[in-house]
C-alpha positions in Angstrom: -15.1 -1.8 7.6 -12.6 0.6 6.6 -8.6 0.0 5.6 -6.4 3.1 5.5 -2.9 2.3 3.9 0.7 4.7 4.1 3.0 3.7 1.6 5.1 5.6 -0.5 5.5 4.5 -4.4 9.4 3.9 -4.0 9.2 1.4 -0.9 9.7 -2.4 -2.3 7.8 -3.6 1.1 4.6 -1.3 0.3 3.7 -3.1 -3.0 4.5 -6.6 -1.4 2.3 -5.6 1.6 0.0 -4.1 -0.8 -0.6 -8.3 -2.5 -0.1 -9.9 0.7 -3.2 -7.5 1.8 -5.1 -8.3 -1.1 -4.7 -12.2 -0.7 -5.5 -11.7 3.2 -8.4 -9.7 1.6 -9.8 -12.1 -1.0 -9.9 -15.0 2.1 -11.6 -12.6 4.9 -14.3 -12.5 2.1 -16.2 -9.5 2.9 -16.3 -5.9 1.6 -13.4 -3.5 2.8 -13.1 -0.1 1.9 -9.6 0.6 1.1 -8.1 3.7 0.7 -4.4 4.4 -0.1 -2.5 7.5 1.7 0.2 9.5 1.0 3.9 8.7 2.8 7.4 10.1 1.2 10.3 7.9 2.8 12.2 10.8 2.0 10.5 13.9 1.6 13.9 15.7 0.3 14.8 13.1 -2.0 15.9 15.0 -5.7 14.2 13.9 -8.5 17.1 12.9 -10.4 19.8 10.5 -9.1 23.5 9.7 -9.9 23.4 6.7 -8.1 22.1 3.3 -8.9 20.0 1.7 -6.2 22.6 -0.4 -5.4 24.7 2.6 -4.5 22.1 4.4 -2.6 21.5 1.7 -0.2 25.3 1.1 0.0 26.1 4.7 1.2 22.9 5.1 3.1 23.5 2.1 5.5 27.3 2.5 4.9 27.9 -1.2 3.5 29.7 -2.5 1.0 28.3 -2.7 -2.8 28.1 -6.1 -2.7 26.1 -6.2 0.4 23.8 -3.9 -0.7 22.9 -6.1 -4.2 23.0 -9.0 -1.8 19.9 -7.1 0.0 18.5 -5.7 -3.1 18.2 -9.6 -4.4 16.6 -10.8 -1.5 13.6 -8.3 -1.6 13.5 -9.2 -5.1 13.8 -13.2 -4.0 10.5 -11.8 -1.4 8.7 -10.1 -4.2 9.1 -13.2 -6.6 6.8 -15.1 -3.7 3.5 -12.6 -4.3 4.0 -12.6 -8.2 6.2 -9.6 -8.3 8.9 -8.4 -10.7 11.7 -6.5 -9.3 14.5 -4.6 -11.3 16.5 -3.3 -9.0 19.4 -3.1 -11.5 17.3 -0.8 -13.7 14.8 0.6 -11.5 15.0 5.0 -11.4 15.3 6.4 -8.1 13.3 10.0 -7.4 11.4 12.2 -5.6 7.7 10.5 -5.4 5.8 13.8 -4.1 4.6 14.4 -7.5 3.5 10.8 -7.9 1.6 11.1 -4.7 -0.2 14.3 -6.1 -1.2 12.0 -8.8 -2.9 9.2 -6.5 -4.5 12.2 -4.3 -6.0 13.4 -8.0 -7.2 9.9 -8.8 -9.5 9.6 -5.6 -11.5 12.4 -7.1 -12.2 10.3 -10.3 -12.6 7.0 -8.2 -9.4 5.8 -10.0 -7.0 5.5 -7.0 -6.5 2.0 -6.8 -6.2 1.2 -10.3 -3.4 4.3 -10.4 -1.7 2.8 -7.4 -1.4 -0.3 -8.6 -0.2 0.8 -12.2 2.6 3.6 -10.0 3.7 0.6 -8.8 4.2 -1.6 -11.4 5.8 0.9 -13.6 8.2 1.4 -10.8 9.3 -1.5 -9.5 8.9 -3.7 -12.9 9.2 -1.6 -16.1 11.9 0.9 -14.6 9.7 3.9 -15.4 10.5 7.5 -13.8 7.9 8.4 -11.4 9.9 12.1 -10.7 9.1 12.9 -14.5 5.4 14.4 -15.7 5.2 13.5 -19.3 5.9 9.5 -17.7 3.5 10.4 -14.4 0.6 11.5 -17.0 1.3 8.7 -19.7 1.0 6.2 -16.7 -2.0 8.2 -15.9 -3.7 8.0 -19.3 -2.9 4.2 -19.5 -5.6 3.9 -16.8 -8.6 6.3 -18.2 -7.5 9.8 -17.4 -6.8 13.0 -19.1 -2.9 12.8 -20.2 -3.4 16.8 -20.6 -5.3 16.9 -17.9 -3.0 15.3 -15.6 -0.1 17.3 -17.1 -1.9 20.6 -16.0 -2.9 19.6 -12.7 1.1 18.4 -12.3 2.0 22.0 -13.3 0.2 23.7 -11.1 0.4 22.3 -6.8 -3.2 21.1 -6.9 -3.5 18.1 -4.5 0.4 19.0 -2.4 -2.2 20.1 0.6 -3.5 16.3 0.4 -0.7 14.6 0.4 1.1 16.5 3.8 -2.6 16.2 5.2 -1.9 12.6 4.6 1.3 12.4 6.1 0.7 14.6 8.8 -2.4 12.7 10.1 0.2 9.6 9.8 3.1 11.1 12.4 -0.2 11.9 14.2 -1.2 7.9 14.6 2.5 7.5 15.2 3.8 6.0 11.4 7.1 6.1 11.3 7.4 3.3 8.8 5.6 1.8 6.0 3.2 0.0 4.6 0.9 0.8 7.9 -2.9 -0.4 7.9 -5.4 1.3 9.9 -8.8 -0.5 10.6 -12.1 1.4 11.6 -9.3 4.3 12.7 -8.6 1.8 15.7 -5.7 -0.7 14.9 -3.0 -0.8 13.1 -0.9 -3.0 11.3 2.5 -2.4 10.5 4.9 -4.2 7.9 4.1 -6.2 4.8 2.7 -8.6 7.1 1.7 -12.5 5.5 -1.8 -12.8 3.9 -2.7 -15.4 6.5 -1.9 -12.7 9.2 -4.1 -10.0 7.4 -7.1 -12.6 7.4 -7.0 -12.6 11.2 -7.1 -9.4 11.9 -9.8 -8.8 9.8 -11.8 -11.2 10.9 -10.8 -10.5 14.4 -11.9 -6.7 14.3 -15.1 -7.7 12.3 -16.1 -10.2 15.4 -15.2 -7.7 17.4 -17.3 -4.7 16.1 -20.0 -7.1 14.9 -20.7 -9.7 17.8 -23.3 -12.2 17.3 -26.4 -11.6 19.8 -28.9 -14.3 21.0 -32.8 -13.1 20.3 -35.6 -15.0 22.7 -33.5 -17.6 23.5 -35.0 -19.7 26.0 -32.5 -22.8 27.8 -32.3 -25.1 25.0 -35.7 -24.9 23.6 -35.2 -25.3 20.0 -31.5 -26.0 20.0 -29.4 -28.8 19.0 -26.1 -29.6 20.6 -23.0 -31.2 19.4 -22.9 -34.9 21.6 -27.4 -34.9 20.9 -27.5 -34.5 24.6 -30.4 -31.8 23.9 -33.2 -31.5 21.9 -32.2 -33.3 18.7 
């Protein structure tokens, strides 16, 4: 069984999907590949910001400032429930293209999930700035790889080709939103769904692509039935 999973390093929903997946995971209790995809929420986001994220969400939905800390504080309330930090106050908006380049870069050293998870966390918790390459390859080093390396690799436009393959095979499926999980290339789940939620329908496409066949069975010869109306 494989899991595909679009998400984009500055979506608050993606990294609570991505523990609420991992829980769902750990229950279903069988092995998953998973491979993380590239998504930008906003392709033609700058990489620097004179906004807070407060302010961003408050002019991009057109509410107030206090409605949009108000929001802010719930998903950080939402995080709080998987074990998750949230700084919204401090967190550094920008462009995540090059911080997608970096994941793409980390599947060919079979680091990609340990990168993810570390994007993520320096993020949303420790307020680092994923638009910046000195911060991208110290992240990077922190988790095995080549700081210089990584610095020459973000330099140069290795691994953009990956990341709009990635995206374009996701407006292909139909993702407009994310996180979004793709099973076996066959269903898909969208939204940071519960864990609970993930454990059903990994179990329910594993029944459904593995389903249990009799061999030389023979009317109840041999079997025993709840009630021990049959043979035992």
């Amino acid at each position: 069984m494989k899991v595909e999973i679009w998400s984009d390093f500055a979506c608050p929903f993606c990294y609570i999907g991505k523990r609420n997946f991992e829980a769902g995971l750990k229950e279903f209790g069988k092995d998953v590949e998973v491979e993380y995809r590239s998504f930008e929420l906003d392709p033609n986001a700058p990489v620097q910001y004179n906004q807070t994220m407060d302010e961003i969400l408050a002019e991009k939905y057109g509410m107030t400032m206090e409605k949009a800390k108000s929001m802010n504080d719930q998903v950080s309330a939402q995080a709080k429930t998987v074990g998750l930090d949230y700084h919204f106050d401090t967190m550094i908006p920008t462009n995540t293209f090059d911080a997608h380049r970096l994941l793409q870069f980390a599947k060919t050293k079979g680091t990609a999930e340990t990168v993810k998870e570390t994007l993520l966390h320096a993020y949303f918790t420790e307020s680092k700035n994923l638009g910046d390459h000195e911060t991208l390859a110290t992240i990077a080093a922190s988790t095995g790889l080549d700081k210089t390396e990584v610095l020459n690799m973000l330099a140069s436009d290795a691994f953009a080709v990956d990341v709009r393959d990635d995206e374009q095979t996701g407006t292909s499926l139909g993702i407009q939103g994310v996180p979004f999980f793709v099973i076996n290339e066959k269903y898909g789940v969208s939204g940071a769904q519960p864990a609970a939620s993930f454990t059903e329908v990994l179990t329910k496409v594993w029944n459904e692509e593995n389903p249990l066949t009799m061999l030389n069975k023979s009317d109840s010869d041999g079997e025993c039935c709840s009630g021990g109306s049959c043979n035992c």
